[in-house]
Structures are given as C-alpha cells and as structure tokens.
C-alpha positions in Angstrom: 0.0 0.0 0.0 2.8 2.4 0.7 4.9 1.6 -2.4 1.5 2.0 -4.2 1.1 5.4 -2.5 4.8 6.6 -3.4 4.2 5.3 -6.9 1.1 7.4 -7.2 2.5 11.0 -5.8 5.1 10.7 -7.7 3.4 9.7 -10.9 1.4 12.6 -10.2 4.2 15.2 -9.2 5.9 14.3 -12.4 2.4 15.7 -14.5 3.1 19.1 -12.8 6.8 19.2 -12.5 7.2 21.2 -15.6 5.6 24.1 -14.7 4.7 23.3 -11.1 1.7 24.2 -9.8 -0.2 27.6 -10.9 -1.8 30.3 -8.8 -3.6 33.2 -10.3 -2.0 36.0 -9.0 0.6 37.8 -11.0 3.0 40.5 -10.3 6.1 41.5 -11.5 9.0 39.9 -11.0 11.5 41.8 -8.7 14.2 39.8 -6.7 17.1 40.7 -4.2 20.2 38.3 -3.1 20.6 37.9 0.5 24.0 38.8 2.0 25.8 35.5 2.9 29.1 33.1 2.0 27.2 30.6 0.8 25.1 30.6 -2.4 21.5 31.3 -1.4 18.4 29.3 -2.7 15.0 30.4 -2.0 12.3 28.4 -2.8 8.4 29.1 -2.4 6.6 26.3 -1.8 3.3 25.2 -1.0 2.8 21.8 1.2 -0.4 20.6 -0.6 1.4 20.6 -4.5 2.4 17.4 -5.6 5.1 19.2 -8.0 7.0 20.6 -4.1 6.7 16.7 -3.1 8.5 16.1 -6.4 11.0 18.3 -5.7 11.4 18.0 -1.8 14.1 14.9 -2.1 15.9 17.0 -4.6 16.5 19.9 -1.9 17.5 17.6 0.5 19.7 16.0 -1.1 21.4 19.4 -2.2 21.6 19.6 1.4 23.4 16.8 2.1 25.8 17.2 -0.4 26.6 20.9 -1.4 25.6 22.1 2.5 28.8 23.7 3.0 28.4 26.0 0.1 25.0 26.3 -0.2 21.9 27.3 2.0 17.8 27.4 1.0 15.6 30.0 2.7 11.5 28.2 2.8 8.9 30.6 2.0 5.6 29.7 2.1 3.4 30.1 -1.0 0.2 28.3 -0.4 -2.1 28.6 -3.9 -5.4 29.2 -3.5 -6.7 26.4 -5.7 -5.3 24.1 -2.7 -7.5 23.8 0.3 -5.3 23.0 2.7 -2.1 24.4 2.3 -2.4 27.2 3.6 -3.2 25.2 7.2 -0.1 23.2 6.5 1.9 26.3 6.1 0.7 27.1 9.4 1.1 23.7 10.9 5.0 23.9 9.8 5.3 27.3 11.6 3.3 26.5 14.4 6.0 23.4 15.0 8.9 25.6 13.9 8.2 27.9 17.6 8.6 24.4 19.3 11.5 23.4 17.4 10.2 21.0 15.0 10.0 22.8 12.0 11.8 20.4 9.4 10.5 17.4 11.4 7.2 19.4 10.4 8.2 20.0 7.3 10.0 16.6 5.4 6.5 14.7 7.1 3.9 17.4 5.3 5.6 16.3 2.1 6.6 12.3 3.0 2.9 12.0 3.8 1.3 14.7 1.3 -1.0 11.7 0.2 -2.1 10.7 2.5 -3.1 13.8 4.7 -4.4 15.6 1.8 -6.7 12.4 0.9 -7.9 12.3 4.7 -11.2 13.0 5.5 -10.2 15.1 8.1 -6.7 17.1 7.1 -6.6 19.6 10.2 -6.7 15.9 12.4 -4.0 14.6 10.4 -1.8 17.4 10.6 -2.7 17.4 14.5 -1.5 13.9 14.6 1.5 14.2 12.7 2.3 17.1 15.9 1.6 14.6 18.2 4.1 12.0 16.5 6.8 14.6 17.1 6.3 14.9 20.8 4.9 18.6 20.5 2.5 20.2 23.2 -0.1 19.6 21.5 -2.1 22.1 23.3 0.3 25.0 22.0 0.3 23.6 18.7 -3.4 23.7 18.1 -3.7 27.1 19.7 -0.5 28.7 17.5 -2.0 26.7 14.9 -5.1 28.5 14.6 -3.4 32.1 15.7 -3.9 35.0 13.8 -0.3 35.5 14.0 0.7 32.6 12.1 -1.7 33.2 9.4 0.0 36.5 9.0 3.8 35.1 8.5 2.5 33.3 6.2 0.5 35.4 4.3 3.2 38.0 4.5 5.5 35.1 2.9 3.1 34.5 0.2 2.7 38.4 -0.7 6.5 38.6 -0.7 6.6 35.4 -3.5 3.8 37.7 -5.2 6.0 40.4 -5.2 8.6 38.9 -6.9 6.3 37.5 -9.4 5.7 34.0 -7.9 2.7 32.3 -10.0 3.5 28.9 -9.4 5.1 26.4 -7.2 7.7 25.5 -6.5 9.8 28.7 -7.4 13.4 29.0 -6.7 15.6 31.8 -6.7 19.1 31.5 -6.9 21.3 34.6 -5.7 18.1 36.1 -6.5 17.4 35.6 -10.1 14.4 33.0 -10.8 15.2 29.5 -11.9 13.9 29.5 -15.5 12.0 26.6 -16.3 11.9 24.2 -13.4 14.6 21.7 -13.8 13.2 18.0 -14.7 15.5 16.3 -12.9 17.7 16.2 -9.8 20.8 16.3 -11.9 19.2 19.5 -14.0 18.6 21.0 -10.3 22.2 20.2 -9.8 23.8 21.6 -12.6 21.6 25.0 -12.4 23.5 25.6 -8.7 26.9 24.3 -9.7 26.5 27.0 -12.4 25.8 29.6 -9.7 28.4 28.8 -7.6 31.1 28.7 -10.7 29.8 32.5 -11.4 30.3 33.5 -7.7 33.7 32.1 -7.3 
C-alpha cells in the first residue's frame, strides 16, 4: 500500500513538474540576493502541490551534499486552488516555535498523500504534531493564531511580489530559476552554475 502510495504522488508530481503548480496571482518579477558566503536558494513552496513533493528529495539531497556552500531559505506560498495548504503552512510554523520545524516540514511532504486524501486534514496534521512529541495544546492554539496566518500570508505576498505564479519557485542569488529543472541532476547543474559564477 505504501509503495503504491509513493508510486502514485510521484506519478502525479511528475504531470506538474514542468511548470509546477499555478496560482492566479501575478506580479512582476523583482528579486534581491541575501547577504551571505554561501550561495542562497529560495524556494516558495506550497505543502499541498504534488510538484513541491517532487522536488522535496531534490532539496535535501542538495543539502546533504553541497551544505557547506550552499543554503535554502522556505517561504511559504500556499495557492489558492489548494484547500489545505495554507493550514499546513501554518502547521510547519506552528512546530517551527517548538522546534520542529523540518520534522514538520519533510513529514507534510513524506505523507502529502495521505493527509491531503484524509477526510479530516486539520486531524491529520494534529496527529502528525503529536508524532513529534509537540504540546499539542500550544500547537493547536499557534495553529489556529492570527499571528501565524499573517507570517505566512506575509511570505506568500512577498513570492507575489517577486512574481511568484506557481510552485515551487526557486531563486538562486536572487534571479528566478527558469524553467523548473526535470530532474535532480538538471537542479544540480543549475546551482553548480551559480556557484562557478560566484567564485
């Protein structure tokens, strides 16, 4: 049943993973590097697109291997044509003031299927906070906080900003990665290019 479930978001992610997936809000594009020694990727992403499950591997593997010359900045971009992305945005920032943010994180994308396919999302999500140990009581409550929906609202505006349509969106050194790489070694190459140009 699991295999069957990898097989399928993958299958899936790989239907959107040339152009991600689309939001309807466009502005114009307008992007800044961040001041840093390492080559700085930032990556909008919404929790609920099977095209940021795709690519989530990809990222952390770059991790693994380039981490000591590169670093990734998450921004939240949840689309409004997913339903419950913007609450898994908040459930990753409602673990990240406990500590658990990439715990959060990697297990919103490990198990997009099967919290997305759940009758009951927001009880998924809970459960996934209680599988990391969090108090579950200040979960629930920074969860639903008006504060949290305004980081990442304010996130999301920022992506607009910068003429995010579509996720995922990386920036690297703040110029937009044009199209979306296909593959991990496409992803690869893009940032090796970067770091060759920065020295």
């Amino acid at each position: 049943m699991l295999l069957r479930t990898k097989t399928f978001i993958v299958g899936l992610a790989a239907a959107f993973v040339f152009v991600g997936c689309q939001n309807s809000d466009t502005e114009a594009q307008s992007s800044q590097s961040e001041q840093t020694d390492k080559l700085v990727i930032t990556e909008y992403s919404d929790y609920q697109c099977p095209a940021c499950a795709y690519f989530h591997p990809f990222v952390e593997k770059i991790k693994k291997t380039m981490g000591d010359k590169v670093t990734f900045n998450l921004r939240y971009f949840p689309l409004q044509s997913h339903r419950y992305s913007a609450l898994a945005a908040r459930a990753a920032q409602a673990a990240k003031n406990q500590g658990k943010f990439i715990e959060m994180h990697n297990l919103l994308f490990e198990q997009q299927q099967q919290w997305v396919s759940s009758s009951n999302p927001a009880t998924a999500i809970v459960n996934f906070a209680r599988r990391l140990d969090l108090d579950l009581n200040q979960f629930t409550e920074e969860l639903n906080a008006a504060e949290t929906q305004e980081i990442v609202m304010e996130q999301r505006q920022e992506g607009i900003d910068k003429g995010v349509n579509s996720t995922p969106t990386f920036f690297i050194e703040g110029e937009k990665l044009d199209p979306l790489p296909k593959t991990y070694e496409e992803f690869k190459k893009a940032i090796e290019k970067h770091l060759n140009e920065k020295g």
